[in-house]
N, C-alpha and C positions, 0 to 999 in steps of 0.2 A: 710448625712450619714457619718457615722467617719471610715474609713479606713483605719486607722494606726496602731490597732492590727490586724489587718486580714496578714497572712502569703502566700503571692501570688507565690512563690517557685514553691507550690507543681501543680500548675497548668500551670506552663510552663513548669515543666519535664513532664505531661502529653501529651503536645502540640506537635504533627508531624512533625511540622515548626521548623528546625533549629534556634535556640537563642545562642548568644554569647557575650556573655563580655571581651572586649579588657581593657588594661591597653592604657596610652598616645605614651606606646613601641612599640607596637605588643602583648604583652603579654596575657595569657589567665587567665581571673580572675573568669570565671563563664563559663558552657554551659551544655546546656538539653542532655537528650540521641538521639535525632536526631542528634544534633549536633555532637556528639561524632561517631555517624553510618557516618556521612558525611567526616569526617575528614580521615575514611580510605580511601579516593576516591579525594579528593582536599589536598591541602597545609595549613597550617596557613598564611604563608605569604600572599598567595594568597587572600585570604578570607578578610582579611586583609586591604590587599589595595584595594580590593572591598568596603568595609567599607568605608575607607578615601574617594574612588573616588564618591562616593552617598554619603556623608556626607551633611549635612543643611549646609548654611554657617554660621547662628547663631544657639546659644542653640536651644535646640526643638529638632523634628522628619524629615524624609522626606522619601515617599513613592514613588520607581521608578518601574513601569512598564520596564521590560526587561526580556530578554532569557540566564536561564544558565541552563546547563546540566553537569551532573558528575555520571556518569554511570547509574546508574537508580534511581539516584534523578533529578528531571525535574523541576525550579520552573520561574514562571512567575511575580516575583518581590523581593522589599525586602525594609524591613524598617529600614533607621539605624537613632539612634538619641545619641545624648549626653545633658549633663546638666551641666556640667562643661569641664577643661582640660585635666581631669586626664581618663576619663572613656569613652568610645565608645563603642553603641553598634549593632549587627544588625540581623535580623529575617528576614529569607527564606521562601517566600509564593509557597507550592507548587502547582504544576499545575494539575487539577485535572482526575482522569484516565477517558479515554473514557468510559461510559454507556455500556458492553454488551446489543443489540438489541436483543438477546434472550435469557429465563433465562435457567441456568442450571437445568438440571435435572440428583441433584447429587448421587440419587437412581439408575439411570441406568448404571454410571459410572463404569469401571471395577478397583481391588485392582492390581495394576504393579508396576514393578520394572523399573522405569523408566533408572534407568541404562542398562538392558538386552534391551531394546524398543530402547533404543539410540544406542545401538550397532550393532543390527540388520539392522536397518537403516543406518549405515555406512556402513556397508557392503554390501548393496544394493548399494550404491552408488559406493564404489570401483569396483564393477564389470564393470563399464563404463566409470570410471575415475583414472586416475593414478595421482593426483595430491598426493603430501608428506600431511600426517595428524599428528598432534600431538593433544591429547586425554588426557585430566587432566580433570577425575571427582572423585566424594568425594563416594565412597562404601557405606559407613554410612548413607546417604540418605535411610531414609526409604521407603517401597510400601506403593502407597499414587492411591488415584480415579484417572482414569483420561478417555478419551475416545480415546480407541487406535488409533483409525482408523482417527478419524479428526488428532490426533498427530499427527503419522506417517506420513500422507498429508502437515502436516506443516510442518514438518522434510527434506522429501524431496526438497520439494517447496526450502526451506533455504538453504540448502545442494549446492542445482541444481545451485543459483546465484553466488555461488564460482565457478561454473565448469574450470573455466581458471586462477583460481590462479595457483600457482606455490605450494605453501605452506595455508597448512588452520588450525587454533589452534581453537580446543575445547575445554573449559570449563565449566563442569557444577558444582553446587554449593551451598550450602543452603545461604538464604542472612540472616543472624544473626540478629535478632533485627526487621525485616520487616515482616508486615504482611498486607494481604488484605482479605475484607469480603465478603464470600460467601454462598449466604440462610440465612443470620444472624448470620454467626460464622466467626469469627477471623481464618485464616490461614495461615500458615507460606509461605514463598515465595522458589524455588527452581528457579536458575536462569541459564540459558541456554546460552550461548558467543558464537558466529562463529566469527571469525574475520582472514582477511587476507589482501594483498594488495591491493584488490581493488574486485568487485562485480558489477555484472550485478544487474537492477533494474526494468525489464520488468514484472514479479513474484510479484512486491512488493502490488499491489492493493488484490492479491488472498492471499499472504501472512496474509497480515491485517484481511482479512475478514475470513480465517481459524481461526487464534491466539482469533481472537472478537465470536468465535461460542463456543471457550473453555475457556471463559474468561482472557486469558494470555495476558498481555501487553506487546506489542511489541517495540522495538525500532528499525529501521533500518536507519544507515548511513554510508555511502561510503566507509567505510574499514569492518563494523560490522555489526549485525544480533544479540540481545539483547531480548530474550524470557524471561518473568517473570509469571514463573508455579505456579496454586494456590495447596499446598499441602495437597490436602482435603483426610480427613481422615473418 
């Protein structure tokens, strides 16, 4: 089969998987719109001499099984290959989200304002806690399904594992560019941050198992609490 007028372009900006095309510099000569969502979250350098450090040592490919995380891109490998000196390139195999064990049922789901729901629940929690909060989320977020009552349970739950910081920063956020599928439809992502000095992790199994009955991906580690909301409409 002859492959040399077919134009493979338009199928790796389709691709989820970060692709990038390095010059022999660091330089950036090519990359997908994953790759462009990633770059707000890691370095070029970085990226970079990740490349160099998984390189083949001759021409060709080489596929390394490994752990990298940058905020809520998660991938569990990466292929970098070259064919000459001048060009280097390399593609982030992401890691794939946990299977919800029961399916949503998005007809039940109520229409909220997930910012008023967020704040209500801070407030619940200040009533018992005097730690300092700072609070950065986006208004413009529209009401979107969701099911109050597991939320709020997940909210607290997450909240309660800060209770002995000193300082706790919130942010929530639509994540641009990201989407995940739910009942068969494509949905944007709304992304939820707790982050402070450190958190307790006793919470962290009921956590999960909350976030997995609303379908929301979770990420939890030792300074942070990383909710990824499906913004079903």
């Amino acid at each position: 089969m002859n492959t040399l007028s077919i134009d493979f372009q338009p199928f790796v900006e389709w691709d989820n998987s970060p692709f990038i095309l390095f010059s022999n510099q660091g330089k950036i000569l090519y990359l997908n719109n994953a790759a462009e969502i990633l770059f707000g979250y890691v370095s070029k350098q970085e990226l970079y001499d990740i490349a160099l450090a998984y390189a083949p040592q001759s021409f060709g490919y080489k596929t390394t099984t490994l752990t990298l995380n940058y905020d809520s891109f998660n991938f569990y490998a990466v292929t970098v290959g070259y064919e000459n000196e001048e060009h280097i390139s390399i593609r982030f195999y992401n890691t794939p989200r946990v299977k919800p064990s029961v399916p949503l049922e998005t007809g039940k789901l109520i229409m909220t304002d997930i910012n008023i729901l967020l704040e209500a629940n801070i407030a619940l929690f200040k009533t018992k806690n005097s730690n300092r909060l700072q609070l950065l989320t986006d208004q413009d977020i529209p009401s979107f399904k969701i099911d109050q009552n597991n939320f709020s349970k997940l909210l607290r739950k997450s909240l309660d594992a800060f209770r002995s910081s000193d300082s706790i920063s919130i942010n929530l956020k639509l994540l641009i560019g990201e989407h995940v599928i739910i009942a068969g439809k494509k949905e944007s992502i709304v992304q939820l941050s707790i982050e402070a000095n450190g958190r307790y992790n006793d919470a962290d199994a009921e956590i999960k198992s909350l976030a997995n009955q609303s379908h929301i991906s979770v990420l939890l580690k030792e300074h942070v609490i990383k909710l990824e909301i499906p913004l079903i409409q």
